[in-house]
Structures are given as structure tokens and as C-alpha cells.
ZATORSE-63931 format. One record per residue: z, x, y of N, C-alpha, C in turn. Coordinates in steps of 0.02 Angstrom, whole numbers, plus 32768, in hexadecimal, padded with zeros to 4 digits. Atoms other than C-alpha are relative to their C-alpha. Layout:
BEGIN
ZXYZXYZXY ...
***
This chain:
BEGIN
8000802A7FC48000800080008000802C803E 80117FCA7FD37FCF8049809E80327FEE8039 7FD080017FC48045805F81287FE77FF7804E 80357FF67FD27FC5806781B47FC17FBD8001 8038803A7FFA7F677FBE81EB7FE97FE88048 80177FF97FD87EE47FC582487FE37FB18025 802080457FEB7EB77F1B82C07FC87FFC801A 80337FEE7FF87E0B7F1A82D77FDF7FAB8021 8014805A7FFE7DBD7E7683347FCD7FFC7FF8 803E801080207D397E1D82FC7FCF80048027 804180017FD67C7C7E23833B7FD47FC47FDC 802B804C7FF27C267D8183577FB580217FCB 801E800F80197B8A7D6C82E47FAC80288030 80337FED7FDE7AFC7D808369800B802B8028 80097FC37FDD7B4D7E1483AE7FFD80387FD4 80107FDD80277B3D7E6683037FB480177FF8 8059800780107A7E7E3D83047FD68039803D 80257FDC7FD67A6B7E8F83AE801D80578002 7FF17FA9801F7ADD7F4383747FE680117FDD 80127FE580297A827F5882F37FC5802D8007 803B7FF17FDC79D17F6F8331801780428048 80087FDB7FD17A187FD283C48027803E7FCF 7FEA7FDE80177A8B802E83497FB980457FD5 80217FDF800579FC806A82FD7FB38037802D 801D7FB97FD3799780AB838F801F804C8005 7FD47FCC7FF57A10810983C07FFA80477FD6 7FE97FDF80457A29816283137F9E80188009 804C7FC6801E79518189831680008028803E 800D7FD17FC2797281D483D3801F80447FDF 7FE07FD6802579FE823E83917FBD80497FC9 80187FD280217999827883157FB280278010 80387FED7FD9790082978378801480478021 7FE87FBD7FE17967830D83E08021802A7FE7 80087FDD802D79A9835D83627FCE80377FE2 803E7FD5801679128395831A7FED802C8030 80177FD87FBB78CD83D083C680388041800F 7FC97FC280017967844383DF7FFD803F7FBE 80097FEC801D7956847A833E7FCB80478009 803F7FF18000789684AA834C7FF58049803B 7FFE7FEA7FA578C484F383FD803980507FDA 7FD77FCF80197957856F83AA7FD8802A7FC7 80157FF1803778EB859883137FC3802E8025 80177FEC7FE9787085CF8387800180468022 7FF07FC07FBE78BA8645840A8022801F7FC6 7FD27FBF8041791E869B83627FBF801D7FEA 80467FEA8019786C86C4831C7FED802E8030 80207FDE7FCD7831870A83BE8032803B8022 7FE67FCA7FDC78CA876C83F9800980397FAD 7FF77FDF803978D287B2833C7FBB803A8004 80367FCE8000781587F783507FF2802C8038 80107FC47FB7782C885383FB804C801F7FEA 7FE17FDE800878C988A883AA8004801A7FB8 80037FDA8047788488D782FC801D80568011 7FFB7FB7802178C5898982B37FCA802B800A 80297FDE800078508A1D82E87FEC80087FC9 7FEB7FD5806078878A5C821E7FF17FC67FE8 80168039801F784689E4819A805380037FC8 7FD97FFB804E790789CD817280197FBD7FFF 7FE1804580027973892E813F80417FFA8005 7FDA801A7FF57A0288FD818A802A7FCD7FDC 7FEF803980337A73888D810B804D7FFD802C 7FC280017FE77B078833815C803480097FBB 7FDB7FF6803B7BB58862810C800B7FB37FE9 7FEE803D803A7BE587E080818046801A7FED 7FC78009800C7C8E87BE8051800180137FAE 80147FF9805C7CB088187F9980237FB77FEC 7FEB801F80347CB387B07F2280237FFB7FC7 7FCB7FE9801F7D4587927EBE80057FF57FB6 8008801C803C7D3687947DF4801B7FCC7FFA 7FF4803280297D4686F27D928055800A7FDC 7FDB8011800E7DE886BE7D75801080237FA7 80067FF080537E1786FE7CAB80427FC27FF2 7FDF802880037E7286607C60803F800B7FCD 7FB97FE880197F2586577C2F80267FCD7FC1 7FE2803780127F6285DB7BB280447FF17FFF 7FBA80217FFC800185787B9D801C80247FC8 7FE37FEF8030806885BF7B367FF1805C7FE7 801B7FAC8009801486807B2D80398017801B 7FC07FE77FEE809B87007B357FEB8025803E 80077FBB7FC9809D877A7BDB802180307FF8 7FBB7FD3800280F3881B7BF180197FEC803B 7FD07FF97FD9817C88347C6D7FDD801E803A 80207FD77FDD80E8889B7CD37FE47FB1802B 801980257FDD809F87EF7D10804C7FE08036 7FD380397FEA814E87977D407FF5801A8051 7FD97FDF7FB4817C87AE7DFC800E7FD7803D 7FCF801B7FE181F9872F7E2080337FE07FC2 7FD8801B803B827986DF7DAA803F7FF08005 7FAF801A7FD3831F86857DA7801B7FFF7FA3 7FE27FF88050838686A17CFC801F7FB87FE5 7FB8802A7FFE83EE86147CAC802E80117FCD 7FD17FD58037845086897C1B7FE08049800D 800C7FB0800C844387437C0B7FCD7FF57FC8 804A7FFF802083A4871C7B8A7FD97FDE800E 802C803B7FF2834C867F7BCE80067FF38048 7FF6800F7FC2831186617C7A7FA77FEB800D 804F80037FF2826286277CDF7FF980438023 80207FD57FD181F186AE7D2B7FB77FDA802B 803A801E7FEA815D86987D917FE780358005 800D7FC3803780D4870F7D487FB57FF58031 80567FF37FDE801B87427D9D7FDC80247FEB 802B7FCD80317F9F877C7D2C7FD480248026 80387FE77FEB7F1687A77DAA80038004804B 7FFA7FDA7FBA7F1A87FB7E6B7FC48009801B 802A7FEA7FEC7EA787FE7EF48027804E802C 7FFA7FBA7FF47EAE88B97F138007801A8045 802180017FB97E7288AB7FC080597FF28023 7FD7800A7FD27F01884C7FF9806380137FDD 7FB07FEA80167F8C88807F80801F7FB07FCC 7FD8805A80017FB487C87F647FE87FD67FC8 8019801180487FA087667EA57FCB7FBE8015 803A803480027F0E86EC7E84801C7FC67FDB 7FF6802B802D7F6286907E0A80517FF67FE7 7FB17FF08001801E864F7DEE80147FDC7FB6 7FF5802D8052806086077D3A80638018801A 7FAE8002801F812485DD7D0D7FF980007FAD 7FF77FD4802D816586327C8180567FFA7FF8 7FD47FF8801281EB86357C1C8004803C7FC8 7FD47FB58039825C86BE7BBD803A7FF57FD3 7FD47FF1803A82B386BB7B28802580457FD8 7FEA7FB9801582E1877B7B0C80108021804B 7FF27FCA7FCE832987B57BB57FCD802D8028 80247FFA7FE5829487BE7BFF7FC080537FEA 801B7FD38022823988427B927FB57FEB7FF3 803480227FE881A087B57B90801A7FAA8006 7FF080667FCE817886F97BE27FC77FD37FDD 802B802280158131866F7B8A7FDA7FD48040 800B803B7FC880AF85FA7BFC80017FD77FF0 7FE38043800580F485697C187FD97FBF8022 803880237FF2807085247C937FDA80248035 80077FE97FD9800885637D2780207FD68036 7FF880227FCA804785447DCC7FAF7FE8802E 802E801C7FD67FE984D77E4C7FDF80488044 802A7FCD7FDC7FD085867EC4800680327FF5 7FE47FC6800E7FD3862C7EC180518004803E 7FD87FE97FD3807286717F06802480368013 7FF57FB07FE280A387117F6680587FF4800A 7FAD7FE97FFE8160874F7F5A802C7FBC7FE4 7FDC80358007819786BB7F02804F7FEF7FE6 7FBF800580138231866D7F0580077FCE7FD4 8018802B801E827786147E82804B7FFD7FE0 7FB3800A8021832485B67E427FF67FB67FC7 8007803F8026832F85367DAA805480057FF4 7FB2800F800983D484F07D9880177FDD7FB4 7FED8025803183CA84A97CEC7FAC80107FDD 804E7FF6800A833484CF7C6A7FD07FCE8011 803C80577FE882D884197CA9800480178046 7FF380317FCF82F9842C7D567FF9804F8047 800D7FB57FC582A384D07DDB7FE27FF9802F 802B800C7FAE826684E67E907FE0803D7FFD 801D7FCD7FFD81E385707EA47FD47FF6805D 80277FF47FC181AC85AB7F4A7FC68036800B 80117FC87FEC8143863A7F988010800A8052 7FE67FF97FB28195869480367FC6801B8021 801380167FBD816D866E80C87FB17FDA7FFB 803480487FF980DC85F3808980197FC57FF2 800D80467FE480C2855A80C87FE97FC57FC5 80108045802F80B984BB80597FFB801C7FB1 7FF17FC4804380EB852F7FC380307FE67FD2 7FB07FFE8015819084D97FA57FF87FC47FAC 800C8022802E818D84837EDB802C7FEE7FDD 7FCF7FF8802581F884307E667FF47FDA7FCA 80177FF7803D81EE841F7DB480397FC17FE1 7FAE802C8019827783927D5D7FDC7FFB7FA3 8001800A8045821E83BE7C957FE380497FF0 80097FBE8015822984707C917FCD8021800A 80527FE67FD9818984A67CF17FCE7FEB7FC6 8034800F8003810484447CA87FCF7FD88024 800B801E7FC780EE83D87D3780237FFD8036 7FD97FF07FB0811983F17DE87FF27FDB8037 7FF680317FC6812983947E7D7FFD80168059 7FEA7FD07FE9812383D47F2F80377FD78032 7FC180157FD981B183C97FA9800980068055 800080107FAA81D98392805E802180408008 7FCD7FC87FD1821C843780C07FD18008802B 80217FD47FDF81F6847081627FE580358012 80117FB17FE081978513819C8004802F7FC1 801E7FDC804B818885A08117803C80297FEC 7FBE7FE68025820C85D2808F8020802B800C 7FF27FB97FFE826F865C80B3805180057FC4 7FD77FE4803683068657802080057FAC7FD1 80058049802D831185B97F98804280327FC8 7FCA7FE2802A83C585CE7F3A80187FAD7FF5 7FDC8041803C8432854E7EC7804680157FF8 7FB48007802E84E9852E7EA880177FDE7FFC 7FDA80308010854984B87E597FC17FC17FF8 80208032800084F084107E957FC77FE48030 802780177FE48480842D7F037FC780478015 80337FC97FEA83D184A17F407FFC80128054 80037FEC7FC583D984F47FDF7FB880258027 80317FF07FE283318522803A7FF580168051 80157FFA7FC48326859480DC7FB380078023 803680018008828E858981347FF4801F805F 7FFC7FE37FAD824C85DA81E07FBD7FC68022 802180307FD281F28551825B7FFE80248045 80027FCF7FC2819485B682E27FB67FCF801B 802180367FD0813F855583657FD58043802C 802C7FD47FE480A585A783DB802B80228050 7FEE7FE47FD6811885E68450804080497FE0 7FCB7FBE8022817F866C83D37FBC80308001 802B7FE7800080D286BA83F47FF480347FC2 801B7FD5803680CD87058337804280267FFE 7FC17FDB800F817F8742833B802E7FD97FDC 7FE78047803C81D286F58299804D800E801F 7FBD7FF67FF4826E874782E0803B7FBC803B 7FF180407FB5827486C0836D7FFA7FC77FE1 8019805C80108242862082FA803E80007FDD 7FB58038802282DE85B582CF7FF47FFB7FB3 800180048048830A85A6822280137FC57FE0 7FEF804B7FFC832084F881DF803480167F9E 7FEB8003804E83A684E281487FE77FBA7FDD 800E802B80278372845B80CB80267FF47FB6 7FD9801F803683F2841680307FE27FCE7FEF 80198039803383A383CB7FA380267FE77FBF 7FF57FF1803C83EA83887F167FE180097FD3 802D7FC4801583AA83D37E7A7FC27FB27FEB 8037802B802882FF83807E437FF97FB98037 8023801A7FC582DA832D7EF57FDB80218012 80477FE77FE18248833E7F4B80177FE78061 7FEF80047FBC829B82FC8000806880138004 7FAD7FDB7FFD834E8366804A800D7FBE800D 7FBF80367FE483E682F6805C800980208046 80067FED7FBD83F1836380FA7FD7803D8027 803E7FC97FEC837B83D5815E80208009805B 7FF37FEF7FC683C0842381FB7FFC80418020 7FFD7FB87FEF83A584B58265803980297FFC 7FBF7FEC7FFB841C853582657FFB80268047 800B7FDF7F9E844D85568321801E80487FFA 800D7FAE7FF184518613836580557FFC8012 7FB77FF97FE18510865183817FF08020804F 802A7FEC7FC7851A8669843A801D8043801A 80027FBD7FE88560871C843B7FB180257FE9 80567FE4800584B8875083F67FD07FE5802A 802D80007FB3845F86EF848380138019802C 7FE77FD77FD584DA873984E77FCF8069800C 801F7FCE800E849787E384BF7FC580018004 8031800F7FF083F587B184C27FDF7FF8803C 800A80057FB583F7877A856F800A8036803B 7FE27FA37FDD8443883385A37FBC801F7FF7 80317FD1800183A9887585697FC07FE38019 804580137FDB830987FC859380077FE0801E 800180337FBE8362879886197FE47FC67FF5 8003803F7FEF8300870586437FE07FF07FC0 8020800C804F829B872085A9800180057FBB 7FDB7FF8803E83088711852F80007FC77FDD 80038047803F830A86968491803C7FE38019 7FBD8023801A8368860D848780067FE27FC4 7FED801080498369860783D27FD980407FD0 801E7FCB8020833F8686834680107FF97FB5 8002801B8037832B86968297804280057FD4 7FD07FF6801B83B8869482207FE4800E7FB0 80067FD7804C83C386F1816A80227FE87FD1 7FD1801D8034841C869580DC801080357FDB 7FEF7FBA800A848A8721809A800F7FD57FAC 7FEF8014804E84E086A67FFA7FFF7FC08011 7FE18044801884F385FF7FBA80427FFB7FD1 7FC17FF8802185A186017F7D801D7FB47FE6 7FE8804B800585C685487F5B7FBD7FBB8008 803780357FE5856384A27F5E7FEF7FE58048 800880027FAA8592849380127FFE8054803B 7FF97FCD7FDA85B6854B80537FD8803E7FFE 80447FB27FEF854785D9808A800A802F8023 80067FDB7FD78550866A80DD7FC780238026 802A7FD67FE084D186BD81698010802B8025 800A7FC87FC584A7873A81DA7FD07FF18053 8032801C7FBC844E871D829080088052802B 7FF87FD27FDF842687A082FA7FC1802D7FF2 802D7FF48015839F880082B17FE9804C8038 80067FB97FCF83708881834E80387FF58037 7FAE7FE67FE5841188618399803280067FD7 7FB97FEF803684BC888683427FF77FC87FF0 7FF9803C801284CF880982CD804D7FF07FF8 7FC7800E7FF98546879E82B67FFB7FD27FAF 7FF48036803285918734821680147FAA8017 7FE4805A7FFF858B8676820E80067FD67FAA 7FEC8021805385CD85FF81807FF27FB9800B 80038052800985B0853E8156803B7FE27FC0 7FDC801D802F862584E280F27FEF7FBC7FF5 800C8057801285DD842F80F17FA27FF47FEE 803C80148006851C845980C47FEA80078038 800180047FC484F7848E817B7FE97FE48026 7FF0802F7FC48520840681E0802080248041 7FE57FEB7FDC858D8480823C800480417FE9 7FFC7FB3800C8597854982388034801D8034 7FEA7FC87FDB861C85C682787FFD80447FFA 801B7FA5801B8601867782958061800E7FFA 7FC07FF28017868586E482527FFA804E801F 80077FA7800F86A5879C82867FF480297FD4 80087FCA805B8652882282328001804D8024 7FF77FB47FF7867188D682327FA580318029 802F7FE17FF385AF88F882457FD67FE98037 801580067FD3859888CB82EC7FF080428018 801B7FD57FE385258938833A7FEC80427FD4 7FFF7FC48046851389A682847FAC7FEA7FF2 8049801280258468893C82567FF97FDA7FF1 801880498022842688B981E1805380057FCD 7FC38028802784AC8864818080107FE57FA4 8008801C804A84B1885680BE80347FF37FDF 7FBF80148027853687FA80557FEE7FFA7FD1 7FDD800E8025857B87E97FB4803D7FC37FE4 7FC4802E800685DB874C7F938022800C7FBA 7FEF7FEE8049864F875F7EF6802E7FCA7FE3 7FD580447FF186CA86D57F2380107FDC803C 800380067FAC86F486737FB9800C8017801D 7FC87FC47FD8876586EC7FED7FFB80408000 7FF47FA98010872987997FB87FBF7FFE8005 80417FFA7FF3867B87CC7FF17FFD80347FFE 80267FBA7FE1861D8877800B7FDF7FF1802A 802D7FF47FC485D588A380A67FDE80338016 804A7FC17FFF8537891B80C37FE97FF7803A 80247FF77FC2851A895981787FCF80247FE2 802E7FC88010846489A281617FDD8018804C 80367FD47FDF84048A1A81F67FD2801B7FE6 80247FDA800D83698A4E81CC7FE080298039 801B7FB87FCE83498AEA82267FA780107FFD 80567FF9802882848AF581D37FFE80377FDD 800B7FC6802F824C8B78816280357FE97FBC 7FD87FF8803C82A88B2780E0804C80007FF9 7FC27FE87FEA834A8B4C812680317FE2802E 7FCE800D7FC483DA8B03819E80497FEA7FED 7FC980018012848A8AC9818E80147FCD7FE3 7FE1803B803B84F08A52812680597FFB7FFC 7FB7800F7FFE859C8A168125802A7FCC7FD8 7FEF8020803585EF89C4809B80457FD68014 7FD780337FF4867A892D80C480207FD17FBA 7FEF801F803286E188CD805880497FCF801E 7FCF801D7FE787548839808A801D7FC57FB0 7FE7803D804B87D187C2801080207FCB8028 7FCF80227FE087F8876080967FC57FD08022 804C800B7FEF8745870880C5800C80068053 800C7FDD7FA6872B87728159801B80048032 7FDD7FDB7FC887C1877C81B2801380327FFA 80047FAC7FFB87D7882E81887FE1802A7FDC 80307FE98030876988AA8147801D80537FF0 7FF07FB280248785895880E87FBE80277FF8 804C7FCB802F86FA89E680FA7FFF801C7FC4 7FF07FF4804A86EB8A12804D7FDD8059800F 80437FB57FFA86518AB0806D7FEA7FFD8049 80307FF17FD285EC8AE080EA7FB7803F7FFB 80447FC6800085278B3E80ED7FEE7FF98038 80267FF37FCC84EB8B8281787FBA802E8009 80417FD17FE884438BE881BD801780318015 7FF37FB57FF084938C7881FF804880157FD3 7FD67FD8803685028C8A816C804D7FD7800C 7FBF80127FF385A68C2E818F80197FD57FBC 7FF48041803485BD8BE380E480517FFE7FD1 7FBF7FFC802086508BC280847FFD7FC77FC1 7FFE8019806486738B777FB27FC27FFF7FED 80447FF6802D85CC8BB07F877FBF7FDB8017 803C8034800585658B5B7FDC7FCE8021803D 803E7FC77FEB84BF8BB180467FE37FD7803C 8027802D7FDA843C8B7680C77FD57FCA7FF4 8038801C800D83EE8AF78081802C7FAE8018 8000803F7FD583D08A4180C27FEE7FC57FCC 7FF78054801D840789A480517FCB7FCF8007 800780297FF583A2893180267FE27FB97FE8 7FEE8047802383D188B97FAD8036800E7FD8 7FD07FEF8019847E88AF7F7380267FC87FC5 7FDD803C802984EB88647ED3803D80117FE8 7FBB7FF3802F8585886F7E6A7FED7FDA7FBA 800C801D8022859D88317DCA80437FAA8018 7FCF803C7FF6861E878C7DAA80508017802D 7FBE80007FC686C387D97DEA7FF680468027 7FEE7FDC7FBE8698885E7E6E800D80397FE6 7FF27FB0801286BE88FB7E057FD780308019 803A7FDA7FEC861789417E167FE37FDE801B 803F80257FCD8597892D7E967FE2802E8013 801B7FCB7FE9851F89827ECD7FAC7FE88034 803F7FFF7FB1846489887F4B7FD380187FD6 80327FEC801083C189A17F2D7FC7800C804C 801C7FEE7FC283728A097FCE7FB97FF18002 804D80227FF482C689F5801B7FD980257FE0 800F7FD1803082958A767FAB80047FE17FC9 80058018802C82BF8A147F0C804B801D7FD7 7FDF7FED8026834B8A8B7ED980437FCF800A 7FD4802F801D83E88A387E90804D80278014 7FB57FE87FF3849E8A747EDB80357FD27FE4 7FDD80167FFB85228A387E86805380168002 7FA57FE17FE585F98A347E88801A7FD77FC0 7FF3801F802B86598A1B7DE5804A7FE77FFF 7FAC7FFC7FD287078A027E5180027FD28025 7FEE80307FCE86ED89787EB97FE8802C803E 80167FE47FB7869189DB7F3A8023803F8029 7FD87FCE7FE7870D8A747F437FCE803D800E 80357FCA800D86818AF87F097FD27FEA7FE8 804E801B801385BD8AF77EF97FE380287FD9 802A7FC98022853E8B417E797FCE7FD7801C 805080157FF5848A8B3B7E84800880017F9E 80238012805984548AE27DCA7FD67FFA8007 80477FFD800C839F8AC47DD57FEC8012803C 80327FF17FC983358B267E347FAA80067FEC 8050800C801C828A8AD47DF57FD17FF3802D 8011801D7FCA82408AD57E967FA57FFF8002 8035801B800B81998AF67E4D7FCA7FC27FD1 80168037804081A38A737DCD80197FAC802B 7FE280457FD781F089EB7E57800E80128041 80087FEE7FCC81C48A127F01803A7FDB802A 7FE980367FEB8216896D7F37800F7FC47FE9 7FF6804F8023825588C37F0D7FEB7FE08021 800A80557FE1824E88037F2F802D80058028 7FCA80297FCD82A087B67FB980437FE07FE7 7FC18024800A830187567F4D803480187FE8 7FA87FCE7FEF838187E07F1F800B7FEE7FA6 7FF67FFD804183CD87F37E79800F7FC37FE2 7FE28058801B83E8875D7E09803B80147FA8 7FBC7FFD802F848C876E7DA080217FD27FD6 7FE98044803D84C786FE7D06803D80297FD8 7FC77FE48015858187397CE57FF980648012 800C7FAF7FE5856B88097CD27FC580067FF3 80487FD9800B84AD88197CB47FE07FEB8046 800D800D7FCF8443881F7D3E7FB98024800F 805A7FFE800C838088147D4F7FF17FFE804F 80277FF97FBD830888327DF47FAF80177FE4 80537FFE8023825B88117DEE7FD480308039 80457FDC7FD781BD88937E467FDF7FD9801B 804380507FDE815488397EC77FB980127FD9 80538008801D80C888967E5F80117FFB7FB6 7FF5800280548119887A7DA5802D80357FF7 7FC47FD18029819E88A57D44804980038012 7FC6800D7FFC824B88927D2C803780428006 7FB97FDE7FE682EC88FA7D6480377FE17FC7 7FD0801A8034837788DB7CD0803B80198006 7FB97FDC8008843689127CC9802A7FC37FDA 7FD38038802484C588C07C5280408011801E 7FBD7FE27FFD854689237CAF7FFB8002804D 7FFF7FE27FB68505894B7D737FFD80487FF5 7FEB7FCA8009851E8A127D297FC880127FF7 803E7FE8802C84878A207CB67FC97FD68011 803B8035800683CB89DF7CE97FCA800D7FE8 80477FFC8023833D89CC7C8F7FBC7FE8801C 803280277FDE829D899F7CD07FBD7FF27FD5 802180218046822D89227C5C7FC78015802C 804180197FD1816F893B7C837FE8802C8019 80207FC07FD580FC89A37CF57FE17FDB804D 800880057FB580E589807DBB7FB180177FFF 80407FFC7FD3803589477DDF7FE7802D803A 80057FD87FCD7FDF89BA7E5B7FCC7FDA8018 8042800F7FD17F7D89687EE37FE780298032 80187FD87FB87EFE89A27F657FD580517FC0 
***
């Protein structure tokens, strides 16, 4: 039934008789002049082509767009390795979905083709389960129950999907503006998303971030609200571009700790700052954090009350500072645990390198980072002292966005170009697979 009715009034009988006849003049002028234009363009191209022939008898061929091989087809149920996955959400330490890309345009880095996949061996290989409706780049992806997953791709647009019979059919889903983190706990799906209007002139840092709470296996949030800017960071803001300063900016979803509570970050090229929601954010307060004016902001939630906190600087070359936090008190007081610096200032083992994706296992013993480099720092103390455990930096340049995904002590991370990251401990990692090389 159509929602949209159009009232159209009627035309008298003998005023049909006299539109018609004129309707069709009209329509042979049209096409009269048409032609003539035509004849007239077709002309003067002929004539300015033969007073600028080639002295050289050579041929000019405009470029053509390569052409991209034929698809190679995938069936349902064919096994993959762990080299295609590169996104995935666990639901036991042996069984979880991935989302797997058999085939890459080279050119742009970015997969042609997206399938869901499941694992029965700890991700060693993925059965297909169906193709997805697009391809998708850096995808994110949480199922809360084996019937019941949302799959995105960050920061695209109309990407957002949800599955309620174990990815064989999918659905897509109301959110605004383009994904930037999709997480699950308890009873409900949380979706941040960045909404940038033609006046953030291409600066995602400036487009508002909208939260969205779904429950699981909806396709429209129970609530969808921006999350407003804290105003010591516009404060700061306004110190530096005055009149032309934002009045709103993007925000970073650091955890989902609860069906209602979350923690972020805001601030981004100014000091950031911490904000929290406790009702599904209807309402946010910022909280003090130690890494004002240190950098970007990375957490660890472990319980409500006991978090890790990761000031990162990246200096460039690979290199800048880092500062390790730890509160049991949710963020009214914090304990530096380490510190890495660039000109050497480091202390419990820990170096110049720049965080940037961090986890623990279930209670907080160990935790550890994975730098922009790929290598793996972790702490088997609760963050007293650091080793470096994997330094596979030519076998895993980089990860997903979506950060480690943990099911009690094991703990999986998928390659944006294939292949899985494994540990049962946080100590020891293995890495399933071989890292696609594009370009």
C-alpha cells in the first residue's frame, strides 16, 4: 500500500481530443531539432578533426579503464583458509562467524567479493555459509547468538546488515551516516556512526557521531542520538581557531561494557577527554583522564570499575610515546603503570612505540597492544612490566578497526587483507594464514 497519493484532476473529454494532436506536434518539432543539432555537431567534429590530423601516420587510443577479471565462484558450504577471513566475531574459543574475501581489486587494495563464514576449529578454516549482499572493506562484525549478526563495512554507507538464521539471509538496517564501530553486550547492539554534512568540508574529524541501540535482530534502533562534544574540548578548540572553531566533533567508542554503558574518547587533535553513558546515550559525562594533552585515547574495559588506559603520541617514523593507566575505581583515580617515550624515557619495559589496539583477557591479569607496526607488547602482571611477544610485523603489518575479540582467555583479531591473529593466553601468538599483498 502506498503511502504517497497523488490528486490529479480530471480533463474534460474534448480537451483530451485537442492535447493530443498538439501533444504530438510538439514531440515531431522536438525531434526535428534534435536531429539538426545533431547533424550540425557531427559536422564541425569531422572538420575540426581533418585540419588537426597527425603529421606521423600514428593512432592515438583513449585510456580505457582495466578491466577487472571475472569473478571465480564460491559455493555455500566450500571450506576457506583463515588467509581469506578479515573480520570476525567469536562465540566460544572454537566457533565463531568471519567475513572472508576471496578476490581483490589490486588497484584499489579493496575486496570484490564478501561471503560469511563460519569456524568450527578456532579458526584454522571457515565454512561458506552464504555470500553477502556487498563487498565489504574493514568489516565489522558482532553476532550475539549463532541465529542472530550485524555486519558492517567502516565507514560505508548503507553497509549496515542483520542476519536473525545464522547468515543465510540478511536484511539491511536503518543507521545514520557511515559505520565507524558495531559492538554487542548483554541485550542489546550498539552502532557508532559519523554524519558529516557539506560544511565539515571532508574533515571526518569535525562530523558528529550519532549513537544508535538496537536490540539484537532489529533492523530499526530503539534509540539513535548524537553524542554532544564535551565543552572543555571546544573550549580548546576555540583557543586555537577562534571564530572557526567546531561546534561539534567526532567521538571514538572506546568499549561497550554493559547493555546500557559505554565508554568514549572526544578530542581527537585536541587533548582528549573521557566521556561515559550509562542509560544507552541519552546522556554522557566526561570523566577525568590522565591523558590529557598525551594523545589519542585507548581503553580496556575489564569491569566497571577497573579499566586500562593507553595515552598514544605518534611521533612518525614508527615511533612516539605511550603511557599506560590503570584505575579500580572507574576513573576517579588513575595509577601509571609504564611509560615509552621517543627520546628514551621509558620505564617496566616498555619502548617507543604507539598503541594501537588494545585487550586483556577476562580478569585483567594480562593485557597487552598491538602497535601501528603490528607488533604485539604484552604484561603478564596486570600492567607492572612489558615484553614484546610477537614481532610479525612482516607477516601482519596491521589490523582491523575492530580490535581484538576475546571469548573468556582466547583471543582472535582478524587482517584487513586475511588471516587471523590467535592467543589462548595473551603470552603466546600464533598467526593462522598468510597476509595478502596488494598493489
Amino acid at each position: 500500500m502506498s503511502l504517497l497519493v497523488e490528486k490529479v484532476e480530471q480533463v474534460r473529454p474534448e480537451e483530451i481530443s485537442i492535447l493530443i494532436p498538439e501533444a504530438r506536434r510538439r514531440t515531431r518539432l522536438r525531434r526535428l531539432t534534435i536531429a539538426a543539432v545533431v547533424m550540425v555537431v557531427v559536422a564541425a567534429g569531422v572538420a575540426v578533426a581533418a585540419q588537426s590530423a597527425p603529421r606521423t601516420p600514428s593512432v592515438v587510443k583513449l585510456a580505457q579503464a582495466t578491466k577487472l577479471p571475472p569473478l571465480i565462484p564460491v559455493s555455500i558450504g566450500e571450506s576457506l583458509s583463515s588467509s581469506t577471513v578479515i573480520g570476525l566475531s567469536m562465540l566460544t574459543p572454537q566457533s565463531g562467524y568471519g567475513v572472508a574475501s576471496t578476490q581483490w581489486d589490486n588497484w584499489s587494495g579493496r575486496p570484490r567479493n564478501s561471503f560469511i563464514t563460519f569456524t568450527r576449529n578456532a579458526g584454522t578454516s571457515w565454512q561458506v555459509v552464504a555470500p553477502l549482499p556487498t563487498a565489504l572493506w574493514g568489516p565489522l562484525v558482532t553476532f550475539i547468538s549463532p541465529s542472530v549478526g550485524y555486519v558492517a563495512g567502516y565507514q560505508q554507507a548503507h553497509s549496515l546488515i542483520v542476519t536473525t538464521d545464522g547468515g543465510h539471509r540478511w536484511r539491511a538496517v536503518r543507521v545514520a551516516g557511515e559505520p565507524l564501530t558495531l559492538t554487542s553486550s548483554g541485550s542489546t547492539v550498539w552502532v557508532t556512526s559519523q554524519v558529516c554534512v557539506p560544511a565539515d568540508n571532508g574533515t571526518s574529524s569535525m562530523c558528529p557521531t550519532t549513537l544508535s541501540v538496537f536490540r539484537p535482530g532489529a533492523t530499526i534502533p530503539t534509540n539513535a542520538a548524537m553524542i554532544p562534544t564535551d565543552g572543555a574540548v571546544l573550549g580548546s578548540l576555540k583557543k586555537i581557531d577562534g571564530a572557526m572553531a567546531p561546534t561539534v566533533i567526532s567521538t571514538q567508542l572506546l568499549a561497550q561494557y554493559g547493555a546500557m554503558t559505554g565508554l568514549a574518547s572526544q578530542g581527537e587533535d585536541a587533548p582528549e577527554v573521557l566521556v561515559q553513558t550509562s542509560n544507552g546515550g541519552h546522556t554522557w559525562r566526561t570523566i577525568a583522564t590522565p591523558c590529557w594533552g598525551k594523545g589519542q585515547i585507548l581503553a580496556r574495559v575489564v569491569t566497571p570499575s577497573t579499566w586500562y588506559l593507553f595515552c598514544a603520541q605518534d611521533g612518525g617514523m614508527e615511533q612516539g610515546n605511550d603511557y599506560i593507566y590503570r584505575t579500580i575505581t572507574a576513573g576517579h583515580s588513575w595509577n601509571l603503570l609504564a611509560q615509552g617515550h621517543i627520546e628514551g624515557l621509558n620505564t617496566n619495559g616498555l619502548r617507543d612505540n604507539v598503541p594501537e589496539v588494545v585487550g586483556s583477557n577476562a580478569s585483567g591479569s594480562v593485557v597487552w597492544f598491538s602497535d601501528i607496526t603490528g607488533v604485539i607488547v604484552s604484561s603478564a602482571d596486570g600492567g607492572q612490566s612489558w615484553q614484546y611477544r610477537y614481532e610479525g610485523r612482516l607477516l601482519a603489518p596491521e589490523w582491523t578497526n575492530q580490535g581484538f575479540d576475546t571469548v573468556g582467555n582466547s583471543v582472535f583479531e582478524a587482517s584487513p587483507y586475511g588471516g587471523v591473529l590467535h592467543s589462548t593466553n595473551g603470552l603466546t601468538w600464533s598467526y593462522i594464514g598468510e597476509v595478502r599483498k596488494i598493489g
